[in-house]
N, C-alpha and C positions, 0 to 999 in steps of 0.2 A: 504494500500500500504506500501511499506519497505519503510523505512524512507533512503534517499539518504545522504551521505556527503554531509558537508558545501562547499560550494564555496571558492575558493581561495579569491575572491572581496568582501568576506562577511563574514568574519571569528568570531563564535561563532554563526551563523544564527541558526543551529541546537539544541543549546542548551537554544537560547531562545525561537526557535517555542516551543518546549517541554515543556519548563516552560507555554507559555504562551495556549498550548493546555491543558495543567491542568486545565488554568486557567478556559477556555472554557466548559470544559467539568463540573465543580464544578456548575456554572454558568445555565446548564441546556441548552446551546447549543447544536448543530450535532457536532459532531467530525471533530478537523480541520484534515486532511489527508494530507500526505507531502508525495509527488512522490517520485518512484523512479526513479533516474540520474540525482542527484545532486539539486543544487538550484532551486526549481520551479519556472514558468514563472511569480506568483505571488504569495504574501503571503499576507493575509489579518487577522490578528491577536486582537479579542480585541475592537475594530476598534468602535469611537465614534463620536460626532456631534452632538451641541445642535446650535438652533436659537430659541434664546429666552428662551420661558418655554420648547420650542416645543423638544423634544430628537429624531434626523432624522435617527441619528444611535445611537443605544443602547447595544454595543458590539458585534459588527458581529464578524464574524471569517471563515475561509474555506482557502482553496489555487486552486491554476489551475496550472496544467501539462504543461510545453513545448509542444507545438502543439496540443495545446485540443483546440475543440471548445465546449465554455464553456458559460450557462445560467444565467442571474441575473432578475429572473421571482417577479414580484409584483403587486399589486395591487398600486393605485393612494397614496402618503403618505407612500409606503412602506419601502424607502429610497434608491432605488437601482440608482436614476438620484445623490443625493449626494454622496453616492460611486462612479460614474462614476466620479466624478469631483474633487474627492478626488484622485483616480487613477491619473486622468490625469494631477496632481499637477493644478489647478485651486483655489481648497480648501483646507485650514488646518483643519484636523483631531482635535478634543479635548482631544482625545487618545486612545491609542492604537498601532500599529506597521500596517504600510501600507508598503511592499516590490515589486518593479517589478526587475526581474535578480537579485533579490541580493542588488539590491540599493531601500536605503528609500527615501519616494516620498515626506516626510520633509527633510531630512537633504543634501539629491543629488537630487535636483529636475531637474537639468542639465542633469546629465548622464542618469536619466529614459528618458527627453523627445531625447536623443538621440536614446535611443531603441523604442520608442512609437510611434503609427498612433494612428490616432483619427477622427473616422467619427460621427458630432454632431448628434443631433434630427431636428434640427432646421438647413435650406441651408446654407452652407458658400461657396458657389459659388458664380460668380457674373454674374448676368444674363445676363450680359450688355456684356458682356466678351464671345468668344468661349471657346467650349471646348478646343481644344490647347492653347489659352491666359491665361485660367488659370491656368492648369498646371503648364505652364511657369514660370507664377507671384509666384508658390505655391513653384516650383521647387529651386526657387533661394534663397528662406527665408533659406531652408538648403544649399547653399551653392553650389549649382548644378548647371553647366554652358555647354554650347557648346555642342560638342557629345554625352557627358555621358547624358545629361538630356535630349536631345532629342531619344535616344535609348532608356530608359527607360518611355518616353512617349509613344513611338512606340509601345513598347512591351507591356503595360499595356490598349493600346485602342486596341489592335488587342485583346486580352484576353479577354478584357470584352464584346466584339464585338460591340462597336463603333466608331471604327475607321474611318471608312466613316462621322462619325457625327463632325470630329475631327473640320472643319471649319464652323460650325452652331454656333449660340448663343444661351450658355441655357439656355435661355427663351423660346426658339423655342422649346425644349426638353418635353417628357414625362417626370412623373413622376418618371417613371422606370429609364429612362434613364440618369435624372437626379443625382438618387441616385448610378447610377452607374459612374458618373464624380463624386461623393464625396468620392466615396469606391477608385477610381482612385488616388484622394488628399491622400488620408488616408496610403496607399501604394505607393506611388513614391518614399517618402525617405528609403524605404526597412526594414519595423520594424521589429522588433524581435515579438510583441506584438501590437495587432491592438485592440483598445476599441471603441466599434461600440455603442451609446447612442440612442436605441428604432428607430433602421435602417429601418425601414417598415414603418416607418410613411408615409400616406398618399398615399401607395400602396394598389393595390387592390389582392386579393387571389390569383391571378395566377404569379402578379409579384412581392410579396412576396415569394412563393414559389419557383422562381426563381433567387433572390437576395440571398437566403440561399444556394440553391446550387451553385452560383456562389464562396460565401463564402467557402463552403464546397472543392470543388476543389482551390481556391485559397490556403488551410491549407493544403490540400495534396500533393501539385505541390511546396509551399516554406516551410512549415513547420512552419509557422506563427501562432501564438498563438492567437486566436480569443476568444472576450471577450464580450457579445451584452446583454444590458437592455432589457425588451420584459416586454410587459403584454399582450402579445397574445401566447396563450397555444400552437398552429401549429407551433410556432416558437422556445418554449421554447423545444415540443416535440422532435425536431431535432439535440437540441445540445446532446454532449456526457454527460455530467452531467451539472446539472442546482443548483443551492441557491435558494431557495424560500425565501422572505424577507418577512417583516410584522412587522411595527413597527420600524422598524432601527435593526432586530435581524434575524439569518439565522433560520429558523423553521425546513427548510428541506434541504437534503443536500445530492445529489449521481445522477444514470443514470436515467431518467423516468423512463423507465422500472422498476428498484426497488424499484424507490419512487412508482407509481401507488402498486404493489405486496406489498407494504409495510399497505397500506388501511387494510385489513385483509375482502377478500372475498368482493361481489356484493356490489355496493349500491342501497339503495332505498330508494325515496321519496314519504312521505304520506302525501297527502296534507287534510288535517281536521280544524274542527272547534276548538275542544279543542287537541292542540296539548300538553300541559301541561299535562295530564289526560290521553290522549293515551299512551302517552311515559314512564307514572309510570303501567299503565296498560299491555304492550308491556313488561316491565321488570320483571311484579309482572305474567305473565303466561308465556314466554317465556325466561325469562334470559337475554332478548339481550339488554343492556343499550345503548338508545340513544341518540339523539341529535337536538336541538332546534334551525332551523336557518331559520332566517324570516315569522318566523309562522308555518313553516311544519316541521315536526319529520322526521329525516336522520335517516337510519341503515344499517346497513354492516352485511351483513351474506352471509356464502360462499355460499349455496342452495337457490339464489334470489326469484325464480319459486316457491318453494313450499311456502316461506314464504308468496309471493301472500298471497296465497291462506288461508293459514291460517287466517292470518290476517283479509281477509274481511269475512271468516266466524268467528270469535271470535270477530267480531268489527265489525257488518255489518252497524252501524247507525253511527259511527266514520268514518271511512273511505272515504273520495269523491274521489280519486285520488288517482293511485298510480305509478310511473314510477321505472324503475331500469334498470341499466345497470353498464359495467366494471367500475373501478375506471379510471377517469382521474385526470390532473394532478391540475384541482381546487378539486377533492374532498381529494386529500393530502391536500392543502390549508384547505379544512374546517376540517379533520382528526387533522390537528395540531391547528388550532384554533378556532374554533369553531365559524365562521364566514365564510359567502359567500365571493368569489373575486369577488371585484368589480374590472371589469378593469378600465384603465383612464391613461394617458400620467403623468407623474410626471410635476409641472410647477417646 
């Protein structure tokens, strides 16, 4: 993307993503990408966190567009719950450059949570409480009173269509519809920038798929820059570009679609007894260098079908199993590390 002018609120921004996307790229990161129109809705530069021995982040880096809806896909450990909470000024960074609008989320942690929604992983509803109670309680922590806050409660239950639920207690509530009163808290003070922390928790496939496009029209309809953890692939698949994390480090970095096309042709799994011996064997007649993960030999070649076939006639007493299909967006995951994703909720 063309690199945008610096903001008026943030002067020299430009000249240090630059510096610090060098930094990135020397390092052996994906390239941070700076939108074009000006200040991006986030800048993540560099970006570190240790607890303990343990390193949660290991120099991230990437940005997100003004009204992108945008993926922080991992596995359990991968770091993307301490970046959510580094964003959302919770935690301090050990270093690197953390920016939302233009402002850093150490040195203005003020003027970000003025721009910021925040829907956790974990309920901050109070069960005890209706849907309208809470609101209310949520609405006045910003400063929200009388008309204003009841119009924009109005408007935000009629939207997410439970409006009718507005005098029930969420306890009485679905799942669903629970995490649609926390998507409600996360949006009433009207953010520029909404950091949604593994929103699907505890929904099922249909009302997940649901919650994402209620997301996806709420980014169309205000222009709200959406920002969501996931370690579910269906979900990472649907934003516009997604981070793949691993380690505290961005591995991957752009739209599914070009990460998957990025794989290089089919994969295929052979599932064998000596998968050490087939995979020097697999290289020493066909050229195609593989890869060793949890026992079975991975390969990527773009003609999947005939490779079949080869293979179990060149290997018929190796061979027990053999599956293939398109790249998705774990086998980028094993493509850049050379490990299976394990999903799992960050604690």
């Amino acid at each position: 993307m063309a690199r945008g002018r610096p903001s008026r609120d943030a002067p020299g921004a430009a000249d240090e993503t630059s510096a610090l996307t060098e930094h990135a790229r020397a390092a052996g990161t994906p390239a941070v990408e700076v939108p074009a129109g000006g200040t991006p809705a986030i800048e993540v530069i560099d970006l570190r966190r240790r607890f303990g021995t343990r390193e949660a982040l290991a120099g991230a880096s990437f940005t997100v567009a003004r009204g992108e809806l945008f993926g922080l896909l991992g596995p359990n450990g991968g770091g993307k719950s301490t970046l959510f909470r580094i964003l959302a000024t919770l935690l301090p960074a050990d270093g690197g450059v953390a920016r939302i609008l233009g402002h850093d989320v150490r040195t203005a942690p003020d003027a970000v949570r003025r721009r910021l929604g925040v829907v956790f992983q974990h309920a901050s509803v109070d069960g005890k409480l209706t849907v309208e109670e809470n609101l209310r309680h949520h609405g006045r922590l910003y400063g929200l009173r009388g008309p204003e806050l009841a119009a924009r409660i109005d408007a935000l239950l009629r939207r997410l269509g439970i409006a009718e639920r507005r005098g029930e207690l969420v306890d009485r509530l679905s799942g669903g519809l629970r995490r649609r009163v926390e998507l409600a808290k996360g949006l009433l003070p009207r953010p520029a920038v909404l950091l949604l922390d593994e929103p699907s928790t505890g929904l099922d496939p249909a009302a997940r798929r649901d919650f994402l496009a209620e997301l996806r029209a709420l980014r169309d309809a205000d222009g709200v820059t959406v920002v969501l953890t996931t370690h579910h692939m269906e979900e990472a698949e649907r934003c516009e570009r997604v981070a793949i994390l691993d380690r505290g480090r961005v591995v991957a970095l752009g739209a599914p679609d070009a990460l998957k096309a990025s794989v290089g042709g089919d994969v295929l799994v052979v599932e064998t007894a000596a998968a050490e011996v087939l995979r020097d064997g697999v290289q020493a007649r066909f050229g195609i260098v593989g890869t060793l993960v949890d026992g079975t030999l991975r390969l990527e070649h773009a003609r999947a079908h005939e490779l079949v076939r080869d293979l179990v006639e060149a290997f018929p007493d190796a061979v027990r199993a053999i599956t293939y299909g398109k790249p998705t967006l774990e086998d980028v995951f094993v493509h850049a590390t050379g490990r299976r994703f394990v999903a799992g909720a960050e604690a």
